[in-house]
C-alpha positions as CSV (number, residue, x, y, z in Angstrom):
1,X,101.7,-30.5,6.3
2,X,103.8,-27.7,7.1
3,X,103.1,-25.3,10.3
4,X,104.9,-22.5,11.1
5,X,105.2,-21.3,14.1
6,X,105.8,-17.7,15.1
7,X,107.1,-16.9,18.3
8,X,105.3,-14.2,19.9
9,X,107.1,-10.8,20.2
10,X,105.6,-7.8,22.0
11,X,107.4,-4.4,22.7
12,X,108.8,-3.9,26.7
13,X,106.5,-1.4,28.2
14,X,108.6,2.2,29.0
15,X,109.8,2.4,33.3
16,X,107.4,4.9,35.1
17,X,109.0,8.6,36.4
18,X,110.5,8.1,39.9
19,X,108.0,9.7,42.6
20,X,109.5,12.9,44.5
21,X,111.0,12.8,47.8
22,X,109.8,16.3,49.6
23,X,112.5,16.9,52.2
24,X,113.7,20.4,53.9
25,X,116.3,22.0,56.3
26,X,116.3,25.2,57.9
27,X,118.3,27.9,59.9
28,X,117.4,30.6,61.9
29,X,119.2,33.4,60.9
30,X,118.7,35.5,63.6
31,X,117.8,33.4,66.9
32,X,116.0,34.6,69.6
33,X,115.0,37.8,68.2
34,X,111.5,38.9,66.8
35,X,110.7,38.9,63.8
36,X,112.7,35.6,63.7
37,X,114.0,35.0,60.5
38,X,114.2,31.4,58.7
39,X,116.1,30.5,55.6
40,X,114.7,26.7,54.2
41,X,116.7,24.6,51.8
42,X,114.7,21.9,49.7
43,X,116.6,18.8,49.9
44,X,113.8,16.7,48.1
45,X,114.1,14.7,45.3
46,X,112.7,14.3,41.8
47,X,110.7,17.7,42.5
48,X,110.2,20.5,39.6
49,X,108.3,22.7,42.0
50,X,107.7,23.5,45.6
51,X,104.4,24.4,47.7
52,X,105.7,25.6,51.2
53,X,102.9,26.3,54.3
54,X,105.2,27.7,57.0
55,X,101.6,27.3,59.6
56,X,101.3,31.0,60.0
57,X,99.2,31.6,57.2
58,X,101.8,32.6,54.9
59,X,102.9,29.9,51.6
60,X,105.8,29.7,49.1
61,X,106.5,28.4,45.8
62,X,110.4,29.4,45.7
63,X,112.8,26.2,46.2
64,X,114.6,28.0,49.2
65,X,112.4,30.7,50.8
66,X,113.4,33.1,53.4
67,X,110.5,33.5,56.4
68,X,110.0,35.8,59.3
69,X,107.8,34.5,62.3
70,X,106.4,37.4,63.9
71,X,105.5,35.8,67.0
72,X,107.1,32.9,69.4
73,X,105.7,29.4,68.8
74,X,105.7,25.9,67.5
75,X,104.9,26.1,63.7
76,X,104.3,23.2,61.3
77,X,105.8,23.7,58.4
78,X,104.5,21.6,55.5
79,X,107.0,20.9,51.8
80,X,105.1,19.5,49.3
81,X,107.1,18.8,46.4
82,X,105.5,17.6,42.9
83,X,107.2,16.1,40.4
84,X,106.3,13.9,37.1
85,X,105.9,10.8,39.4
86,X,103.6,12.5,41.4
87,X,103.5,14.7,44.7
88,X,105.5,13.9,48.2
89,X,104.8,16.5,51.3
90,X,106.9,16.5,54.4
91,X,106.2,17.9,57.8
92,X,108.6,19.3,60.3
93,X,108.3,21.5,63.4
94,X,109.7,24.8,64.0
95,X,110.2,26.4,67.4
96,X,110.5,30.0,67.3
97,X,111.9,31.5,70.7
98,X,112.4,35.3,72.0
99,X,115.7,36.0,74.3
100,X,115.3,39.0,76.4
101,X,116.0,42.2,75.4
102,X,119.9,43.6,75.8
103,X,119.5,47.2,76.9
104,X,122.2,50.0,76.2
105,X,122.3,53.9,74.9
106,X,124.6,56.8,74.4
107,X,123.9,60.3,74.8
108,X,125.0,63.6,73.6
109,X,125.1,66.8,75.1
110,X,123.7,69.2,72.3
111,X,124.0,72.9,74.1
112,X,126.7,72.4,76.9
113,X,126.7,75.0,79.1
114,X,123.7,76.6,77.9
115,X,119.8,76.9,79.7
116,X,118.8,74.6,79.7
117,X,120.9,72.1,78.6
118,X,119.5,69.3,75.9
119,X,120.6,65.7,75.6
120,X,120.2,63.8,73.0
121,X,119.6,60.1,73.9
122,X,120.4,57.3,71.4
123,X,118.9,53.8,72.0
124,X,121.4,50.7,71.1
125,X,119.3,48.2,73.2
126,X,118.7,45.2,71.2
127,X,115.8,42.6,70.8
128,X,113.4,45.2,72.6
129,X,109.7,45.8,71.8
130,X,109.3,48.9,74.4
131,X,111.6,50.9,76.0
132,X,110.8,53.4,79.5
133,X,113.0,56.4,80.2
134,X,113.4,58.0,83.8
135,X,115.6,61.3,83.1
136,X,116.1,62.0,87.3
137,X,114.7,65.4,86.8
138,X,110.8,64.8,86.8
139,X,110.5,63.7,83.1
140,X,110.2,60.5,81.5
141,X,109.4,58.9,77.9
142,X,108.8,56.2,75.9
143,X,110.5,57.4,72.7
144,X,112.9,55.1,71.1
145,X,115.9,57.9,71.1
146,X,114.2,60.7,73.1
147,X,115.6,64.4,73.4
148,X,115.4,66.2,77.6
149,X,116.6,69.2,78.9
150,X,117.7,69.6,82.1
151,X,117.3,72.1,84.1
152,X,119.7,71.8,87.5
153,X,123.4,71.7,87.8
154,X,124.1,68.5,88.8
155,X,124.9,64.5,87.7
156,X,121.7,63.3,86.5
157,X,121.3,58.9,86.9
158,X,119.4,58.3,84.0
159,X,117.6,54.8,83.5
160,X,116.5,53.1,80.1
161,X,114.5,49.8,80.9
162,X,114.2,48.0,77.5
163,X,111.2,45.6,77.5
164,X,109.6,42.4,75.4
165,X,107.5,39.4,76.4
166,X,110.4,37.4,77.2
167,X,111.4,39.6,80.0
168,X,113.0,43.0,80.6
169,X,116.8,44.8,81.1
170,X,117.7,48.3,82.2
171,X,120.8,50.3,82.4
172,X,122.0,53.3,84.7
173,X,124.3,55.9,82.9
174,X,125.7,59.1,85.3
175,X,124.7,62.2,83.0
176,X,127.1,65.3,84.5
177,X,124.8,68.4,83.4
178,X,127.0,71.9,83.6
179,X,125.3,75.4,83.0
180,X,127.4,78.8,82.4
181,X,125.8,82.0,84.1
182,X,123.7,84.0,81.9
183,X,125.0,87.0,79.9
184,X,122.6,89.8,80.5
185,X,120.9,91.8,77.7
186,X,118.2,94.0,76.5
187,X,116.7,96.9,74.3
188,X,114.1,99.2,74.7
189,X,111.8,101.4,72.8
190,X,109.9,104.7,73.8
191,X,106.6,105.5,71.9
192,X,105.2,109.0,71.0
193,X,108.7,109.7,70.0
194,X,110.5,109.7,73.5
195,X,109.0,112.8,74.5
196,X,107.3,112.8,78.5
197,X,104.7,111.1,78.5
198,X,105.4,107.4,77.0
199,X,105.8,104.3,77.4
200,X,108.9,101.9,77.4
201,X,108.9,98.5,75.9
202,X,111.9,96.4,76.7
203,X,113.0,93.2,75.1
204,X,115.1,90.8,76.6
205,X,118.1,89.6,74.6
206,X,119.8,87.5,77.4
207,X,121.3,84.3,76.7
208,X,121.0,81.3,78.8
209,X,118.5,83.2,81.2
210,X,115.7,81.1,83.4
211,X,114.2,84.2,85.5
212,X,114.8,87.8,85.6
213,X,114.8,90.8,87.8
214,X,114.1,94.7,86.4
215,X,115.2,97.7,88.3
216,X,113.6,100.7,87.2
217,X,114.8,104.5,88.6
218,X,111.0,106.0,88.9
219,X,110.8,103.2,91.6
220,X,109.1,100.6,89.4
221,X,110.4,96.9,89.5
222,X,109.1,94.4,87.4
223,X,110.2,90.0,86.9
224,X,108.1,90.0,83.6
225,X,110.5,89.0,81.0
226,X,109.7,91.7,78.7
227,X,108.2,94.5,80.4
228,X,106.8,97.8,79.5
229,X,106.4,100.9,82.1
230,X,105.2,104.4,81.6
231,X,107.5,107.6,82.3
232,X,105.3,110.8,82.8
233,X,108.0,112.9,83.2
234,X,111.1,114.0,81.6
235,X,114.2,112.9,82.7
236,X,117.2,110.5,82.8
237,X,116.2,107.2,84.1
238,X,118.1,104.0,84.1
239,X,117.1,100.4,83.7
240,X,119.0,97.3,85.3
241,X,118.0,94.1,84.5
242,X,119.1,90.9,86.6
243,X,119.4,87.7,84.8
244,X,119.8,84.1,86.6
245,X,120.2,80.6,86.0
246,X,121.8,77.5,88.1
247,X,124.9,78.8,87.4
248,X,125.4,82.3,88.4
249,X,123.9,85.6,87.6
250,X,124.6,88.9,85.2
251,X,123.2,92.2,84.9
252,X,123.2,95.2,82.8
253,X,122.0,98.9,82.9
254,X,121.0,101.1,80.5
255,X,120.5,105.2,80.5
256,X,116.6,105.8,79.3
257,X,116.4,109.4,78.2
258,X,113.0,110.5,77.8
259,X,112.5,114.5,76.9
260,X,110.3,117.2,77.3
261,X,108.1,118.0,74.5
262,X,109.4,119.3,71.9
263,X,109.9,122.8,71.6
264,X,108.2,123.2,75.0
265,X,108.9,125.5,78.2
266,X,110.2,122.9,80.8
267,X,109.7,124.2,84.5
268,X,112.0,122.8,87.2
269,X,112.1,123.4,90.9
270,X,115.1,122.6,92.6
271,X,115.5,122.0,96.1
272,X,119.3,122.4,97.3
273,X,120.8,118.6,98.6
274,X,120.8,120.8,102.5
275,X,116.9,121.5,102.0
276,X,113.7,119.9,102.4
277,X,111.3,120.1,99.4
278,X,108.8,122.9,100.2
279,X,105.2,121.3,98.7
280,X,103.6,125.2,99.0
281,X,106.6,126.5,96.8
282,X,105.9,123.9,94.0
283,X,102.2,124.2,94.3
284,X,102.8,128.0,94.4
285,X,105.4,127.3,91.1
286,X,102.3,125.1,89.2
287,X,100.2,127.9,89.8
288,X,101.9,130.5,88.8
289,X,103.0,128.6,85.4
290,X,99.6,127.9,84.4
291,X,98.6,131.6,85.3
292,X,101.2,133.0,82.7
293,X,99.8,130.4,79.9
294,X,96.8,131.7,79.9
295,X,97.9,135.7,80.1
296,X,100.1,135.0,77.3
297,X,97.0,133.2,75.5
298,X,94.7,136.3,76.1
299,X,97.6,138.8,75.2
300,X,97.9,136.8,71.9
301,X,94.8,137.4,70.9
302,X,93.6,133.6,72.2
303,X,95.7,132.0,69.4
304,X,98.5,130.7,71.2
305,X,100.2,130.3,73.9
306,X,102.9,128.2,75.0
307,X,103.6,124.5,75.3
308,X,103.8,122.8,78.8
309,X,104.7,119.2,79.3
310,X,101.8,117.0,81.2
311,X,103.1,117.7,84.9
312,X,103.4,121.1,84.2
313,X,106.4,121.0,87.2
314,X,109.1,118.8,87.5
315,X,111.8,118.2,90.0
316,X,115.3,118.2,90.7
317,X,117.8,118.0,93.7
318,X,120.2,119.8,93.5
319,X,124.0,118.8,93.9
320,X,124.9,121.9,96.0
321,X,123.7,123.1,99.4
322,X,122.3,126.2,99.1
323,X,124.7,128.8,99.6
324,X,126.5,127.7,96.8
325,X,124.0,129.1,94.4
326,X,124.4,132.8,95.0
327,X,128.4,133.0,96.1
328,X,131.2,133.8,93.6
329,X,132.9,130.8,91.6
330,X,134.5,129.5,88.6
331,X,131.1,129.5,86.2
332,X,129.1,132.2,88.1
333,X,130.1,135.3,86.0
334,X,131.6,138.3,87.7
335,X,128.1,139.8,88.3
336,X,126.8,139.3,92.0
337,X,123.3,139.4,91.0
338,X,123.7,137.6,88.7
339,X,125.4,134.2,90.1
340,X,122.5,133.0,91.1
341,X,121.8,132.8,87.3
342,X,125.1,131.3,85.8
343,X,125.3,129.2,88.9
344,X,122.0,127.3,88.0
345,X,123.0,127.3,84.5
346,X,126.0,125.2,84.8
347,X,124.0,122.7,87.9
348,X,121.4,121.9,85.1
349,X,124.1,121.6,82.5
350,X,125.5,118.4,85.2
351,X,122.3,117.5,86.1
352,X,120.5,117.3,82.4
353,X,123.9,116.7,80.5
354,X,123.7,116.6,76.3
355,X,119.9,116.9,77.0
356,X,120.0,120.4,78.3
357,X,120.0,123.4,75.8
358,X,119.3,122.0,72.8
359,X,117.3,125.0,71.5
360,X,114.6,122.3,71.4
361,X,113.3,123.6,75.0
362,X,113.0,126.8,76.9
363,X,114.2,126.4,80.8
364,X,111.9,128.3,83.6
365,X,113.8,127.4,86.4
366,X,113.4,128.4,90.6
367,X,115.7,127.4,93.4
368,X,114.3,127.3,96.9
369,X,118.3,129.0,98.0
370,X,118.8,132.6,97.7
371,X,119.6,134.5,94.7
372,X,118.2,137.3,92.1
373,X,116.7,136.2,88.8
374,X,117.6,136.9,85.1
375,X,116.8,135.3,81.8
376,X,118.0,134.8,78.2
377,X,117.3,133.4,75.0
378,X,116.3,129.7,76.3
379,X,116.6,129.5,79.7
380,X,115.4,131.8,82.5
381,X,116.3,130.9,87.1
382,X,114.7,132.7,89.6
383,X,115.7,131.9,93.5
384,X,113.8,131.7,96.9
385,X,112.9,135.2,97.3
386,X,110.9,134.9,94.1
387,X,109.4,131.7,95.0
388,X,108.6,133.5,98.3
389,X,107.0,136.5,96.8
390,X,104.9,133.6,94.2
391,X,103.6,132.7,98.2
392,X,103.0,136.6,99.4
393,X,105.5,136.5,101.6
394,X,108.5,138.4,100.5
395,X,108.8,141.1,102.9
396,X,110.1,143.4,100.1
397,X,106.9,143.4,98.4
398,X,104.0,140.8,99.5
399,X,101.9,141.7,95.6
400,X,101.8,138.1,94.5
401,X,101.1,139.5,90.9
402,X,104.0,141.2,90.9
403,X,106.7,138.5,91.2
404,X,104.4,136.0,88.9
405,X,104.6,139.3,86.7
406,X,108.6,139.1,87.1
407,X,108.4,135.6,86.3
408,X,106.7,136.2,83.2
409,X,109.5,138.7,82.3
410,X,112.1,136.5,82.7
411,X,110.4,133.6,80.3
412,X,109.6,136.8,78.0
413,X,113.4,137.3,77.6
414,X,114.0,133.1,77.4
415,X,111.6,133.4,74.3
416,X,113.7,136.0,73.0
417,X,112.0,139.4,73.9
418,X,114.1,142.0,74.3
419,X,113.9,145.1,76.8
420,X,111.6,147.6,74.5
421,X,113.4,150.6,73.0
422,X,110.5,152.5,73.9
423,X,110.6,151.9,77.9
424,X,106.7,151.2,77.7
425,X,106.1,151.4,81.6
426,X,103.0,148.8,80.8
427,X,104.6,146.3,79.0
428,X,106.0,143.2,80.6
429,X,109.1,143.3,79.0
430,X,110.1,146.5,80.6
431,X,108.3,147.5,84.3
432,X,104.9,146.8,83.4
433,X,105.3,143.5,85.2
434,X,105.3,145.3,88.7
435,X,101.7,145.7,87.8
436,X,100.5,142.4,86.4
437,X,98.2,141.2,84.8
438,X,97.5,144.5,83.9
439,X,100.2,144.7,81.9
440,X,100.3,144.0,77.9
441,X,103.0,142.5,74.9
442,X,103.6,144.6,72.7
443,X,102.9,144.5,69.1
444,X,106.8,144.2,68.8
445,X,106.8,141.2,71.3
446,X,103.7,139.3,69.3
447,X,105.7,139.0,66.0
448,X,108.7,137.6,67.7
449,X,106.4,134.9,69.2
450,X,103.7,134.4,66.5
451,X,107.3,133.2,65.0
452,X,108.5,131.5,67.6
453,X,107.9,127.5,67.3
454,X,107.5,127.6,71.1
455,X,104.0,128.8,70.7
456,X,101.2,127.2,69.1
């Protein structure tokens, strides 16, 4: 018998895949600051991908992730790495730790010299949650860069005190604050077209100004910034304003011309600089103006009559005492009775300057100083002894009507009336005026001032 015999043979089984090794390292980037910032390195073994839990909530599935912890702490941080032999986790323990805060700024000065003068802080502090500001001048802040003015010429010790749960720092920093003095400015406006009465508006154009002082020359003073007053009468008046700061002071004046009405009769009484102002002979003057209004009126058949401006009488003092008026000189003419006349004349023309004789206005003028009366074309002046006959007391003729009546002559002529050719005893422009108000204008005189644009 044969036997054969076979050794067994079976195939070697194939070597299982190695198990993973989860292992890590880490660095903090940024150490001691908030959010701290970890970089993690897988150093595990037989892995093909990564499951990190950095024990803040937060995962990963990168090989080397990049973390911020936003708080201080212990945190576990838990690799587990899976591979074709299985899954391997590690478990390692992060402290994360907050240094205190390094505090510093700059500043820069963005108006110097001017009012008031703005800083512009920068904050460099470093590792700081909050910040507090104390300026030295009242104000504080807790902006990151903040922006103060200052108000004060001085050096200002200004604080920054940076601020996070490990602790706090703070810094002092001298901050020299310089102002220049102001440079004073302004305009002004008149309504209704400058004419008396109206109101000024001013406007303050100073630079570098913190308060302000206005001088007015009807008496009127004002600290407003931009004030308005009201002129009722016309006249030259100036306007000084005062501007200050910390560092000095400036001022500026300005001429305000405000006129008459236009094309109005404009009555002045003038009261020599070596007199007293005589209330009866301006009462007496207001009196007598509004009288020959209203004659005019009625002789003009109640149409017109002419224009006065709202205070019917205004004032003046003269420059001269009160012989000057009637005594011989360079601009009184050659005429003694009549240098009363040219000597007002030129005083107005100093007084009034560009604004007088326009042909805009007709000028009824009395001085309370001797001398005779006389009018043309635009201006008329009377003196004392009409202004005492106006108060019955002329001892040459105490009739009251008849020196309003003279008066009335004299503005006739300033309106342009001549003497009549006729020598019409009654009319105004010849004698009738001895008799007023009985006397008349004649037809001749009514067409020269239904023309004239003085009466309406």
């Amino acid at each position: 018998m044969l036997v054969d015999i076979f050794a067994a043979c079976t195939k070697k089984d194939a070597l299982p895949p190695p198990a993973p090794v989860a292992d890590f390292s880490f660095a903090v980037i940024n150490d001691g600051l908030l959010p701290a910032i970890v970089s993690f390195t897988s150093t595990s073994k037989n892995a093909t991908s990564y499951t990190w839990e950095f024990g803040d909530g937060a995962t990963s599935t990168q090989a080397n992730p990049t973390h911020q912890f936003a708080t201080t702490g212990t945190y576990s941080i838990k690799l587990t790495a899976t591979g074709q032999g299985g899954t391997n986790s590690i478990s390692k323990n992060i402290v994360v730790t907050l240094s205190k805060p390094k505090v510093s700024f700059t500043y820069t000065i963005t108006n110097n010299g001017g009012y008031p003068v703005r800083v512009n802080f920068t904050n460099t502090s470093t590792n700081a949650q909050s910040y507090y500001w104390d300026f030295d001048n009242g104000d504080t802040s807790t902006a990151f860069s903040p922006i103060d003015s200052f108000f004060a010429v001085k050096t200002f010790i200004v604080k920054l005190v940076a601020i996070n749960p490990a602790g706090r720092d703070s810094i002092t920093m001298p901050v020299s604050i310089t102002i220049n003095k102001p440079t004073a400015a302004f305009d002004f406006a008149l309504d209704n077209g400058g004419q008396a009465p109206c109101n000024g508006s001013f406007t303050n154009q100073t630079i570098n100004g913190a308060s302000y002082k206005w001088y007015f020359s009807n008496g009127l003073a004002s600290t407003d910034k931009n004030p308005s007053i009201s002129y009722d009468r016309p006249r030259t008046f100036t306007a000084k304003l005062v501007a200050t700061n910390p560092g000095g002071s400036d001022s500026i004046t300005k001429s305000i011309i405000v006129r008459p009405i236009m094309k109005s009769v404009v009555c002045y009484l003038i009261t020599p600089r070596d007199k007293k102002f005589n209330q009866a002979y301006y009462d007496a003057l207001k009196a007598t103006v509004l009288n020959l209004q209203s004659w005019y009126k009625t002789q003009m058949g109640n149409n017109k009559t002419f224009v006065t401006n709202p205070i019917i009488v205004d004032t003046l003092t003269g420059l001269h005492d009160s012989v000057w008026y009637n005594s011989a000189g360079p601009n009184s003419g050659t005429e003694p009775r009549y240098y009363g006349y040219y000597n007002t004349f030129y005083e107005m023309n100093q007084l009034l300057g560009t604004a007088f004789h326009t042909g805009n206005y007709v000028y009824f003028i009395y001085v309370a100083a001797p001398g005779g009366g006389a009018g043309t074309t635009g201006f008329c002046a009377m003196g004392d002894q009409d202004l005492k006959g106006l108060l019955g007391i002329n001892p040459e003729n105490p009739n009251i009507g008849r020196w309003i009546g003279g008066g009335g002559h004299e503005l006739g002529h300033a309106f342009g009336l001549p003497h009549p050719d006729n020598q019409n005893g009654q009319s105004i422009m010849w004698t009738g005026y001895t008799i007023y108000p009985n006397c008349i204008l004649q037809q001749t005189d009514r067409n020269i001032l239904n023309a004239s644009a003085f009466f309406r």
